[in-house]
BAFI-3210 file (N, C-alpha, C; in Angstrom, 3 decimals, decimal comma, padded with zeros to 6 digits):
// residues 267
n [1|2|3|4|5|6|7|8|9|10|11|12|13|14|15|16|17|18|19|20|21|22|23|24|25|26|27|28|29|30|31|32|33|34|35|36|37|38|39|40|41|42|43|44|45|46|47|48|49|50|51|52|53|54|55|56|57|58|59|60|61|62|63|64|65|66|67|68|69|70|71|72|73|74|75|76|77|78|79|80|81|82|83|84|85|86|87|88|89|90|91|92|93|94|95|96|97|98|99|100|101|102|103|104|105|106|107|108|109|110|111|112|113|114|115|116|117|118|119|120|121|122|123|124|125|126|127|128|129|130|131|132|133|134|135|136|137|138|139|140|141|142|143|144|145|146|147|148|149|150|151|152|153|154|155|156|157|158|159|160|161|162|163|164|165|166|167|168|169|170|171|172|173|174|175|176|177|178|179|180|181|182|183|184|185|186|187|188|189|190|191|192|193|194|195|196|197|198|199|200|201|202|203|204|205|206|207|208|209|210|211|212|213|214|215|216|217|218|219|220|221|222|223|224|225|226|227|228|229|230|231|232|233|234|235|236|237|238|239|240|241|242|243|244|245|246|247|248|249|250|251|252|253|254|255|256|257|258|259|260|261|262|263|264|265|266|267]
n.u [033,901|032,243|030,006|028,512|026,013|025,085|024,947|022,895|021,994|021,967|020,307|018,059|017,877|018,670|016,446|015,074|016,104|016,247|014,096|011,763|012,003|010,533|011,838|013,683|016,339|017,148|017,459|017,290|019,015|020,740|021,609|023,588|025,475|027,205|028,225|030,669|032,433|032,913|031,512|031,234|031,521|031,190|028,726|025,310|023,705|021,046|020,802|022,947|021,648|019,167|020,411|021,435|019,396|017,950|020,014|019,874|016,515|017,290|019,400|018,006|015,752|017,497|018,793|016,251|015,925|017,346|016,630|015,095|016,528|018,604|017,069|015,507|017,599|018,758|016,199|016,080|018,460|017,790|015,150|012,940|010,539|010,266|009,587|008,500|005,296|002,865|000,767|001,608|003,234|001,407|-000,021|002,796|002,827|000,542|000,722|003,204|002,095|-000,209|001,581|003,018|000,669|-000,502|001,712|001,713|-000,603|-000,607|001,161|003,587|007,735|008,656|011,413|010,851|009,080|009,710|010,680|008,806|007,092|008,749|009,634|007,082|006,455|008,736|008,452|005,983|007,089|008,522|006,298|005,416|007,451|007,128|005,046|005,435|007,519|006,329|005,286|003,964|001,055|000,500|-000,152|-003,501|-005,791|-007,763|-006,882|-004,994|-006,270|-008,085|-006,465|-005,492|-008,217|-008,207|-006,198|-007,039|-009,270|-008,277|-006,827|-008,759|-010,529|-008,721|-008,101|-010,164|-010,754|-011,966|-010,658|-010,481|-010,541|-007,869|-006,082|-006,604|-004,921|-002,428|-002,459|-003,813|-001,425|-000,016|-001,416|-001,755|000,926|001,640|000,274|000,802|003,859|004,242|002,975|004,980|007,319|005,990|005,518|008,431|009,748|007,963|008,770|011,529|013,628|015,136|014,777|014,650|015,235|017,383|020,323|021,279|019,086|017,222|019,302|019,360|016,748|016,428|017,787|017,547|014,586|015,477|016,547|014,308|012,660|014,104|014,293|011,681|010,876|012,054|010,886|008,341|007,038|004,788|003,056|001,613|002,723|005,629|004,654|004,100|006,829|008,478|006,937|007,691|010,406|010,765|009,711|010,688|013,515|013,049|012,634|015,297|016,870|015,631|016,733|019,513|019,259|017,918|020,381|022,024|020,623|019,327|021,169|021,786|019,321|019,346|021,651|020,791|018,690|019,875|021,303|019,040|017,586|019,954|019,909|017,367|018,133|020,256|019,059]
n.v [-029,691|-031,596|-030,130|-030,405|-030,440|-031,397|-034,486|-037,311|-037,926|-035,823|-033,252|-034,478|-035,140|-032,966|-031,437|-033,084|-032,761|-030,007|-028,654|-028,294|-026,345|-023,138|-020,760|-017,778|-017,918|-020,426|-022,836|-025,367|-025,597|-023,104|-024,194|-026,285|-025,129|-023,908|-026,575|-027,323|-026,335|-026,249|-027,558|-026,474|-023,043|-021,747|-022,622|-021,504|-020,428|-021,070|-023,337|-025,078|-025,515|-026,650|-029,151|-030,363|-030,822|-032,653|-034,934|-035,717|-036,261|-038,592|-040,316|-040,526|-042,676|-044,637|-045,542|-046,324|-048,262|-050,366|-050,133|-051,483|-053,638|-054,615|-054,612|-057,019|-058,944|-059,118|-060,359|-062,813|-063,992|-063,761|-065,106|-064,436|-061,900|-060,420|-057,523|-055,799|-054,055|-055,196|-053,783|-051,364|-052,011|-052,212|-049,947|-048,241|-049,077|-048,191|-045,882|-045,052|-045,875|-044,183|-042,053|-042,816|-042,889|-039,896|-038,592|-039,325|-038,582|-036,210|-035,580|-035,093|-034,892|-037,927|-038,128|-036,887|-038,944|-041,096|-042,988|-044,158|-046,224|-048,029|-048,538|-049,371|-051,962|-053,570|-053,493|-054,848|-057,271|-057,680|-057,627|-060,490|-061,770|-061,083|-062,194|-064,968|-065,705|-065,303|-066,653|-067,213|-065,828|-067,520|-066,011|-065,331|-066,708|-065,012|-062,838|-062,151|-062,314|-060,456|-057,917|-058,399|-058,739|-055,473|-054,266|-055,178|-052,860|-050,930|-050,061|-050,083|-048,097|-045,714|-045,410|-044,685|-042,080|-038,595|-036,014|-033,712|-034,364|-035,861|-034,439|-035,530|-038,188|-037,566|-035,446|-036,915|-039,112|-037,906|-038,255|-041,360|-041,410|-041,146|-042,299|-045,196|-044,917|-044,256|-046,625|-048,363|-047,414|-047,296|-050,098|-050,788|-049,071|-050,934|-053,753|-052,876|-053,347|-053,322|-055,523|-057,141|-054,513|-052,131|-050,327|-049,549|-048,710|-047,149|-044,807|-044,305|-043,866|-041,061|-039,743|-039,715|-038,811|-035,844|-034,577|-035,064|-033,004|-030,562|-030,999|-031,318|-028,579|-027,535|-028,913|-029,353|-027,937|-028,693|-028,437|-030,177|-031,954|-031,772|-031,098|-033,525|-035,124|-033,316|-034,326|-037,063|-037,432|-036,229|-038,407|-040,526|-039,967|-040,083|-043,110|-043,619|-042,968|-044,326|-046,784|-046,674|-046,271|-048,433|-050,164|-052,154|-053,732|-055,196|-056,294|-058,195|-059,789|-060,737|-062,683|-064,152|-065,322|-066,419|-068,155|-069,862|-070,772|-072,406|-074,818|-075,781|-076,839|-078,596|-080,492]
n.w [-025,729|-022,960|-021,471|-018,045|-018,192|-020,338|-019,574|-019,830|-017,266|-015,771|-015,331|-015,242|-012,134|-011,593|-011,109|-009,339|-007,197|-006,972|-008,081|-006,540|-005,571|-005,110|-004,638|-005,897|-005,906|-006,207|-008,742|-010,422|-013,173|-012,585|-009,909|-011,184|-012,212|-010,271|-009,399|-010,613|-009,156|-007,216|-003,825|-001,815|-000,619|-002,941|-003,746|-003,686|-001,632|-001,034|-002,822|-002,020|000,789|-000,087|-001,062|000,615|002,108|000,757|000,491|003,466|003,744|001,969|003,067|005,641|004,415|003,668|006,050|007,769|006,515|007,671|010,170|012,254|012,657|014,552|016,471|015,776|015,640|018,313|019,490|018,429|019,391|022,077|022,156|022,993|024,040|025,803|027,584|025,326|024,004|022,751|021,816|021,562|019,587|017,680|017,428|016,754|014,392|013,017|013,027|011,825|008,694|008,609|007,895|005,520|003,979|003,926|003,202|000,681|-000,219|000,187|-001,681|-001,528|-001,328|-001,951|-000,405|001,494|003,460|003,102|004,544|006,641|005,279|005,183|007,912|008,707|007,225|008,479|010,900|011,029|010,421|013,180|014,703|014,506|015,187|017,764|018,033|017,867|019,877|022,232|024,829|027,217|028,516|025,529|022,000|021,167|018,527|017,810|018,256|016,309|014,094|014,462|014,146|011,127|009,783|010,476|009,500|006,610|006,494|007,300|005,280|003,158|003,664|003,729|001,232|000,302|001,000|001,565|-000,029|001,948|004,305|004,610|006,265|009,011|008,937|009,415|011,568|013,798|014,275|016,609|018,640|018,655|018,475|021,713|022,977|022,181|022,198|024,895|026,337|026,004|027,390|029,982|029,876|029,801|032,095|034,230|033,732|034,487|032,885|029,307|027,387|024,689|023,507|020,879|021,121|019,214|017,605|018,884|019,406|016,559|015,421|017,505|016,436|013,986|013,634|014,618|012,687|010,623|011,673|010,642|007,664|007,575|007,378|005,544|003,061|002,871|005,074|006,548|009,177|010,858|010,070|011,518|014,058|014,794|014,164|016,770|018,574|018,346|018,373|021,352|022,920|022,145|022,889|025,784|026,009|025,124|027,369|029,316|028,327|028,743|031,567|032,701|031,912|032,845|034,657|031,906|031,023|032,886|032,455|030,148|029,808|031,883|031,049|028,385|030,025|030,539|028,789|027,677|028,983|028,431|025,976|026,447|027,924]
ca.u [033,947|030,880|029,244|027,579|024,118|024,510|024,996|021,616|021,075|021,912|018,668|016,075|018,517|018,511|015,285|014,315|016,952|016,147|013,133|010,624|012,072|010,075|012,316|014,074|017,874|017,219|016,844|018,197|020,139|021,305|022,686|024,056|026,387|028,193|028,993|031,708|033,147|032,813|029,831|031,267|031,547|030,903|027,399|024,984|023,304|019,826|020,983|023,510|020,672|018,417|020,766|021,491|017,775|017,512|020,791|019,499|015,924|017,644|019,715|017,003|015,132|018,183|018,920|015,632|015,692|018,260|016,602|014,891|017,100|018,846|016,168|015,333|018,595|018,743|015,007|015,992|018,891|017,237|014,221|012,249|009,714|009,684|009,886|007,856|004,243|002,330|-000,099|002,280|004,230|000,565|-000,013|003,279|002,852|-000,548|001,370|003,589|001,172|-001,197|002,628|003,103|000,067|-000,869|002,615|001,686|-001,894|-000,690|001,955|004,580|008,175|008,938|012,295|010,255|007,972|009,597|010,901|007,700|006,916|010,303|009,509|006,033|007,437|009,820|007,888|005,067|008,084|008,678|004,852|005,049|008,137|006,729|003,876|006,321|008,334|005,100|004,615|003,562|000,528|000,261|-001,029|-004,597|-005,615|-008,556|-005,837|-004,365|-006,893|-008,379|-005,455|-005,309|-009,162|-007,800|-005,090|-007,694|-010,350|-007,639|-006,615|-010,434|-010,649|-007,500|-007,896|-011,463|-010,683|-011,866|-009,188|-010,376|-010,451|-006,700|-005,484|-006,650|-004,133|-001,454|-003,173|-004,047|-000,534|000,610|-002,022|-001,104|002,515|001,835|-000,266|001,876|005,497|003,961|002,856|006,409|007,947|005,379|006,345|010,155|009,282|007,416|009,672|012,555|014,898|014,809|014,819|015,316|015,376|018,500|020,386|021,443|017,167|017,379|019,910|019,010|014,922|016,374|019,098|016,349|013,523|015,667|016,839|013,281|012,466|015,128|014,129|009,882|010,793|012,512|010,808|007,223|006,482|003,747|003,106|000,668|004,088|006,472|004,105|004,120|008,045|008,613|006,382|008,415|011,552|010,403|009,012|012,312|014,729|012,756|012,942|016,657|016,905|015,719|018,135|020,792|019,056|018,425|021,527|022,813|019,427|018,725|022,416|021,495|018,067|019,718|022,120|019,749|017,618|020,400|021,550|017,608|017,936|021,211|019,802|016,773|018,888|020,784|017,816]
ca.v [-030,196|-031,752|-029,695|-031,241|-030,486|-032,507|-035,858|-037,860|-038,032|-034,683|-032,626|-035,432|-035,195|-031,666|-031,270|-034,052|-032,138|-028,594|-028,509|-028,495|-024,823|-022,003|-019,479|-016,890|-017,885|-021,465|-023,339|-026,987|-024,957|-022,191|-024,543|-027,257|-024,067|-023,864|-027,809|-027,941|-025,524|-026,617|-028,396|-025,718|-021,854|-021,216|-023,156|-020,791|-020,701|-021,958|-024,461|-025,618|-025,934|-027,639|-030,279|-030,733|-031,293|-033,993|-035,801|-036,010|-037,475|-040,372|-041,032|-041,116|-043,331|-045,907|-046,148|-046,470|-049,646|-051,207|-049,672|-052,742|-055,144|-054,864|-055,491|-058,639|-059,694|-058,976|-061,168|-064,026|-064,236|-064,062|-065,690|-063,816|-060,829|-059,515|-055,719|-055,161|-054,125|-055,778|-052,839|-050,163|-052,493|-051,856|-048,353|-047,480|-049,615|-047,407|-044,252|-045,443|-045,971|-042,795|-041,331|-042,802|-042,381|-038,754|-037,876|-039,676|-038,186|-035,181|-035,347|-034,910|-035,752|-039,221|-037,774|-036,483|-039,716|-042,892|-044,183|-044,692|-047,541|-049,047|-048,771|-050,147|-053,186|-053,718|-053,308|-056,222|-058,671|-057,621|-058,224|-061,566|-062,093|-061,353|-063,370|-066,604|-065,911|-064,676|-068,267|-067,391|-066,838|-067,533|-065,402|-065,762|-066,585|-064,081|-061,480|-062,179|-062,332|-058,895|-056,871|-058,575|-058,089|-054,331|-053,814|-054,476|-051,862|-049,517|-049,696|-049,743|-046,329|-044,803|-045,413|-043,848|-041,125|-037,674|-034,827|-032,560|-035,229|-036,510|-034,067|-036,091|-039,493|-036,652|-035,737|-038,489|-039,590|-037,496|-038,952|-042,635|-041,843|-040,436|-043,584|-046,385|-045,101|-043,923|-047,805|-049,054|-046,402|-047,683|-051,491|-050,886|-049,138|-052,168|-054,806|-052,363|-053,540|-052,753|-056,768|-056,898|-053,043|-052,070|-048,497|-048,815|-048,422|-045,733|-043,493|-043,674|-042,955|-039,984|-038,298|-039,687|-037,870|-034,398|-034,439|-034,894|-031,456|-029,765|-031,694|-030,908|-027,296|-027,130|-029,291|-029,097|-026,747|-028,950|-027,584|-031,115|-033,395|-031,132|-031,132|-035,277|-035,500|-033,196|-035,693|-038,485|-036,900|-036,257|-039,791|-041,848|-039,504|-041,100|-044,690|-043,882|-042,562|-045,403|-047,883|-046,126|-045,880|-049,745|-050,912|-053,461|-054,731|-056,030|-057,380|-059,461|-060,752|-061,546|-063,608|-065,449|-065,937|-067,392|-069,903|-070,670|-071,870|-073,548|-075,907|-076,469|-077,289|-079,647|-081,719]
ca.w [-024,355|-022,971|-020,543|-017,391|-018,143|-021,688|-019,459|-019,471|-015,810|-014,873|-015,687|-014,464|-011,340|-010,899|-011,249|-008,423|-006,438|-007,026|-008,834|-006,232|-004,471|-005,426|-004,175|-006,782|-006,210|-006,283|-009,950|-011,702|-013,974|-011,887|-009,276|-011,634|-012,940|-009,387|-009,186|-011,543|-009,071|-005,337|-003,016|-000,821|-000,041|-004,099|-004,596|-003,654|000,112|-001,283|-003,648|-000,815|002,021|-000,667|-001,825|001,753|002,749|000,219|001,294|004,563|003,011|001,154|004,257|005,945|004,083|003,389|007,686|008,469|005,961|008,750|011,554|013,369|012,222|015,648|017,306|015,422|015,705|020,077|019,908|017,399|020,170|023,507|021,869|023,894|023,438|027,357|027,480|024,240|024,564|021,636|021,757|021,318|018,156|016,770|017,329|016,102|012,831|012,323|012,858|010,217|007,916|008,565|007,314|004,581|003,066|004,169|002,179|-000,494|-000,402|-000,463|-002,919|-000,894|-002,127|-001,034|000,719|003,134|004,108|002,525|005,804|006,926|004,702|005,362|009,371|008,439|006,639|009,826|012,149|010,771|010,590|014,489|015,016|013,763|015,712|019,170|018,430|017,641|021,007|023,075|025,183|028,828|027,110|023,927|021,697|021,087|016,922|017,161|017,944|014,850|012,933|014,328|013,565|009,466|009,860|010,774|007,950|005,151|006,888|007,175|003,328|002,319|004,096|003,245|-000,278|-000,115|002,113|000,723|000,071|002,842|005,757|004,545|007,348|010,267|009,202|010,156|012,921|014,836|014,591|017,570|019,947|018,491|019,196|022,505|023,741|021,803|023,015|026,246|026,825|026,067|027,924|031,035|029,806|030,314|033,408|034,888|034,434|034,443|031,921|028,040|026,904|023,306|022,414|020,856|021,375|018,022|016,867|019,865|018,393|014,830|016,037|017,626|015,466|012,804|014,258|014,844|011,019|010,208|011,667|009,056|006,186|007,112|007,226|004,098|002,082|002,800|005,835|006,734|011,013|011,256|010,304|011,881|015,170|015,168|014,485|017,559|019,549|018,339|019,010|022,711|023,410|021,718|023,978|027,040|025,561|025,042|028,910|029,896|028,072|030,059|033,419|032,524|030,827|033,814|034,808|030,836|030,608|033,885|032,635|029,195|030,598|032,578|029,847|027,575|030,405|030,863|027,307|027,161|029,561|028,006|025,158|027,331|028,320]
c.u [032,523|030,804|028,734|026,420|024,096|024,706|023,505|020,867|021,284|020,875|017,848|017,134|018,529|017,376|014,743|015,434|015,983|015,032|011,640|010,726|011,880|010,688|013,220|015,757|017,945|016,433|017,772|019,325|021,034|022,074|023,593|025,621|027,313|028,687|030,202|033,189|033,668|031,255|030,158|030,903|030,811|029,759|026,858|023,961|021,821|019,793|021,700|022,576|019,490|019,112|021,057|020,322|017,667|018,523|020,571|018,558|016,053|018,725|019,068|016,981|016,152|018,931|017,788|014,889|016,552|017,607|016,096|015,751|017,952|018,683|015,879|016,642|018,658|017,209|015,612|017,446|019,193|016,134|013,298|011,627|009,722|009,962|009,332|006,390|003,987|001,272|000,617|002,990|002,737|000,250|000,763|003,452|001,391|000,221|002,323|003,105|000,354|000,503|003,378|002,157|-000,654|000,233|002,435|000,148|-001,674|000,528|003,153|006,464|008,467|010,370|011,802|008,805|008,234|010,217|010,265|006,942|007,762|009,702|008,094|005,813|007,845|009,187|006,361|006,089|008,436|007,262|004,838|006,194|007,943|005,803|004,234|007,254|007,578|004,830|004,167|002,418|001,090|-000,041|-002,310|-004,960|-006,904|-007,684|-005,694|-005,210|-008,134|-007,396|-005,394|-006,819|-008,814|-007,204|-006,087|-008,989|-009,531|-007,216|-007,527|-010,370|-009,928|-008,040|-009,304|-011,895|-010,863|-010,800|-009,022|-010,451|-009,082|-005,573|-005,449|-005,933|-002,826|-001,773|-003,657|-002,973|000,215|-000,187|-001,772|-000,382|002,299|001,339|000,452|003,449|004,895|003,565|003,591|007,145|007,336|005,709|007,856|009,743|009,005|008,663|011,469|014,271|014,068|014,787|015,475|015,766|016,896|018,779|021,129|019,984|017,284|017,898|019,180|017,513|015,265|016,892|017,935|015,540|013,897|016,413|015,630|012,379|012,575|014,458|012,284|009,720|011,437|011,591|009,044|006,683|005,059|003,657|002,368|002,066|005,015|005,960|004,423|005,700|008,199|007,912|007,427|009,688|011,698|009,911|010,356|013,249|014,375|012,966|014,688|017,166|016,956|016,511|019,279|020,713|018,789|019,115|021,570|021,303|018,884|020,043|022,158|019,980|018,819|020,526|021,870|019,064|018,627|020,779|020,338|017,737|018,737|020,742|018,896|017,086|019,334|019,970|016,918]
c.v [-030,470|-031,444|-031,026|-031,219|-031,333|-034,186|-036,190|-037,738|-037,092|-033,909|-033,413|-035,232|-033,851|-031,069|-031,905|-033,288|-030,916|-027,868|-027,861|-026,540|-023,913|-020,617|-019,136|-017,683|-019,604|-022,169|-024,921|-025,996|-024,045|-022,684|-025,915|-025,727|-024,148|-025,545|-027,593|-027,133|-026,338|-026,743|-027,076|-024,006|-021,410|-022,086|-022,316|-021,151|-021,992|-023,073|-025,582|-026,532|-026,974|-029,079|-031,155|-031,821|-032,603|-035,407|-036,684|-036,845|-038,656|-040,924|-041,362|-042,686|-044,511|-046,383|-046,915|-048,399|-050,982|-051,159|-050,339|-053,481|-055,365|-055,482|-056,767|-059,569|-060,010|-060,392|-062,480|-065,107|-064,645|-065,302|-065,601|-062,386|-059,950|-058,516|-055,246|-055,252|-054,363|-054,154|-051,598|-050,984|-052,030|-050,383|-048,066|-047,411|-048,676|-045,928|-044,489|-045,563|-044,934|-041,961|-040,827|-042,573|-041,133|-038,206|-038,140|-039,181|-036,891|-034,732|-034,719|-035,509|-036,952|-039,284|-037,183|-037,045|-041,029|-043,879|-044,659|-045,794|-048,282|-049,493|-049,201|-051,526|-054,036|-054,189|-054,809|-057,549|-058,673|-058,493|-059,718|-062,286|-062,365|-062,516|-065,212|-066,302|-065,572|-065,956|-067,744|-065,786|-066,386|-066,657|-065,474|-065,699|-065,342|-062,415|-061,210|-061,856|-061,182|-057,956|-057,448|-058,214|-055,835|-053,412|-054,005|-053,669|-050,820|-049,158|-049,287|-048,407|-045,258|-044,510|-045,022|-042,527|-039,601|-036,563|-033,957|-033,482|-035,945|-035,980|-034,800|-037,766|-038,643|-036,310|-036,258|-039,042|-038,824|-037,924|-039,902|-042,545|-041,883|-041,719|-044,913|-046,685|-044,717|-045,834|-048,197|-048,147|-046,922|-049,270|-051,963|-050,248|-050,447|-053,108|-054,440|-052,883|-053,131|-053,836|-056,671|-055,847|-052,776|-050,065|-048,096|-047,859|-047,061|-044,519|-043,322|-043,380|-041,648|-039,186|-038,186|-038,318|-036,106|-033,933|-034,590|-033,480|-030,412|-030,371|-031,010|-029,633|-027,153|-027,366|-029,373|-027,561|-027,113|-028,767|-029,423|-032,432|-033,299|-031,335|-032,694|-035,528|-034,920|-033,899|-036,287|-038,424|-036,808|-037,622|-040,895|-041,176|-039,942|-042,449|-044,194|-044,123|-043,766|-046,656|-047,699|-046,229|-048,128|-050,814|-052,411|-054,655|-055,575|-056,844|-058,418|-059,992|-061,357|-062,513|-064,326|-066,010|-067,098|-068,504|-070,150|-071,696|-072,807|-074,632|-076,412|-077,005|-078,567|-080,501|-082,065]
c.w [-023,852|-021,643|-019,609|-017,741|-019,397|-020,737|-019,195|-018,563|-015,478|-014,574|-014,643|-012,384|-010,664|-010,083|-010,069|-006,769|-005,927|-007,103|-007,955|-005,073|-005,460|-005,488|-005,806|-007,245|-006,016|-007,817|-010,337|-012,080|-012,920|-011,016|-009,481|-012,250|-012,010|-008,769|-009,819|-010,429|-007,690|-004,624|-002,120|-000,541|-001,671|-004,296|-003,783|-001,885|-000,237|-001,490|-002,633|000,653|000,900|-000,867|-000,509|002,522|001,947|000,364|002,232|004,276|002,682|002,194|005,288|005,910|004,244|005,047|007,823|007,525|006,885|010,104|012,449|013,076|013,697|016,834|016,901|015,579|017,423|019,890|019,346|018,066|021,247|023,077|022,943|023,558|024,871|026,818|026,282|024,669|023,027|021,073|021,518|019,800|017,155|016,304|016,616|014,395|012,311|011,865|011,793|008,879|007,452|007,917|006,148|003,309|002,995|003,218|000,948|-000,844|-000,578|-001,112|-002,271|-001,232|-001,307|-000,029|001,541|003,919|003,785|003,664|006,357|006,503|004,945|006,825|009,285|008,496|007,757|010,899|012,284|010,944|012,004|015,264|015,332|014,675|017,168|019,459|018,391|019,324|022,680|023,520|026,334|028,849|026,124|023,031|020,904|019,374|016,719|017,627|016,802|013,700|012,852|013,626|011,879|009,189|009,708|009,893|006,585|005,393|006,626|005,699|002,649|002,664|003,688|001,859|-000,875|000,857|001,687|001,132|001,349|004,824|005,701|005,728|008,698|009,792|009,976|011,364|013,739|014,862|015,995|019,010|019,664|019,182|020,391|023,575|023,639|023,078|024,784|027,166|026,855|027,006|029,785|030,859|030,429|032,008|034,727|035,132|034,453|034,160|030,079|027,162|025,552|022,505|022,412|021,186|020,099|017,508|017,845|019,297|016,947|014,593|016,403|017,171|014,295|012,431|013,901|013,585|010,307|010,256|011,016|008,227|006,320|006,666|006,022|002,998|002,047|003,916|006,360|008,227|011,451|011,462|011,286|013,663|016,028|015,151|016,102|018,802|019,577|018,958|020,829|023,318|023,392|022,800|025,432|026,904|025,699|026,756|029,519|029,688|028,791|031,205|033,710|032,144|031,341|034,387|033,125|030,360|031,378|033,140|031,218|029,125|031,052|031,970|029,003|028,494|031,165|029,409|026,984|027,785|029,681|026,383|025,574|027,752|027,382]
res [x|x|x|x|x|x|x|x|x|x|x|x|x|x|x|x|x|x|x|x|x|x|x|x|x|x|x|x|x|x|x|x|x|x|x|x|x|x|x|x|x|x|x|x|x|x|x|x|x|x|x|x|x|x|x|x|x|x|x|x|x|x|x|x|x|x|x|x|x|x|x|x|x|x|x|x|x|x|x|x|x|x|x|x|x|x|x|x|x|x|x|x|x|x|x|x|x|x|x|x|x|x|x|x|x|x|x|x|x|x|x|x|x|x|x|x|x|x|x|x|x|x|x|x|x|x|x|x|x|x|x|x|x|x|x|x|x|x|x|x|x|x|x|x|x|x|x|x|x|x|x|x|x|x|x|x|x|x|x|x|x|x|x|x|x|x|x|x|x|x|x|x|x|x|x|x|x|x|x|x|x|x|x|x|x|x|x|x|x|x|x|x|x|x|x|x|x|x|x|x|x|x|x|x|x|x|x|x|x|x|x|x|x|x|x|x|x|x|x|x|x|x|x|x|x|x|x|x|x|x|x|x|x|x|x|x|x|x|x|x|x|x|x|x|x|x|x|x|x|x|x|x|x|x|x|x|x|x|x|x|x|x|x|x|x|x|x]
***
């Protein structure tokens, strides 16, 4: 009878599972023994909360590969950028960045930092989006060509950044966040509606966020990441707030907006 552990992928699987918990009652082998039985009451507490933590990780990671698309879809609709602050889409794309490569600097597993490249990614195709629907003004070409100026300074640095100063890309992400979402948060404010932001991106930023907490404490225990999620967590639950407290005022401007358009369509 062929055992689970003789199938190919089980091992390299366990191992990327299991492998990385130190503790006594947690092993590959040891908790590949209580699968055959039940995910439930009979796999062992450790093995259980580990396999858990990494679940969460790769769900993570595979939302947060959808997670603007909402928004691009609400803009590519209105064809309109109001209610986004350009200066906060930058910030948060740094803090993204200082995320992904602080986990990857310090060897961190990629279930607990690969959404950060995804929301990186995302978040440049948003960029690029405001700046095509940004008319009243324009946006200026030595903008543009500061911030790509910007992105290959910040790579040069990163990628020559010595081991014992790799703490401050983690650290400096909680004053980023704090100034970024705090400008959008004062944006929506102002013209008090939420324009293109969706409350899908809302929710899945904040359930995100407060499943990122569990997963830091399990899987690294890093206090510098763990410090910046609970930011984030606290900043998105005000952005959410406010989608609610502005629901009816961004249904009326979107509305107005689309029959501003239809009837420059019409002419």
């Amino acid at each position: 009878m062929v055992q689970l552990e003789d199938l190919p992928f089980v091992i390299p699987l366990a191992e990327w599972v299991w492998g990385a918990d130190p503790s006594n009652d947690v092993s590959p082998h040891m908790c590949i023994d209580h699968l055959p039985f039940s995910l439930g009451p009979f796999i062992g507490g450790g093995c259980l909360s580990q396999l858990i933590t990494k679940g969460l990780g790769v769900a993570i990671i595979l939302g947060s590969c959808l997670n603007k698309t909402p928004i691009m879809a609400n803009m590519m609709q209105s064809k309109s950028s109001v209610g986004f602050s350009r200066v906060s889409m930058y910030s948060e794309s740094f803090v993204y960045a200082n995320g992904a490569a602080y986990g990857l600097l310090a060897s961190h597993p990629v279930t607990a930092y690969g959404e950060n490249l995804a929301l990186c990614l995302q978040n440049m195709v948003l960029i690029a989006m405001i700046w095509k629907f940004t008319v009243h003004p324009p946006i200026g070409r030595h903008e543009k060509v500061l911030l790509f100026v910007g992105v290959i300074l910040y790579v040069l640095l990163v990628s020559r950044l010595p081991a014992d100063l790799q703490y401050l890309l983690q650290a400096s992400n909680s004053v980023i966040l704090l100034y970024s979402r705090g400008l959008q948060v004062r944006e929506t404010f102002q013209v008090q509606q939420t324009g293109a932001q969706s409350i899908v991106t809302l929710s899945m930023n904040l359930v995100g966020g407060l499943a990122r907490i569990f997963t830091t404490l399990k899987e690294t225990g890093d206090m510098a990441v763990l410090f910046g999620f609970a930011v984030s967590v606290v900043l998105n639950f005000n952005m959410f707030v406010q989608y609610l407290m502005y629901k009816e005022n961004t249904a009326k401007f979107l509305a107005d907006l689309q029959a501003e358009n239809g009837k420059k369509k019409d002419e």
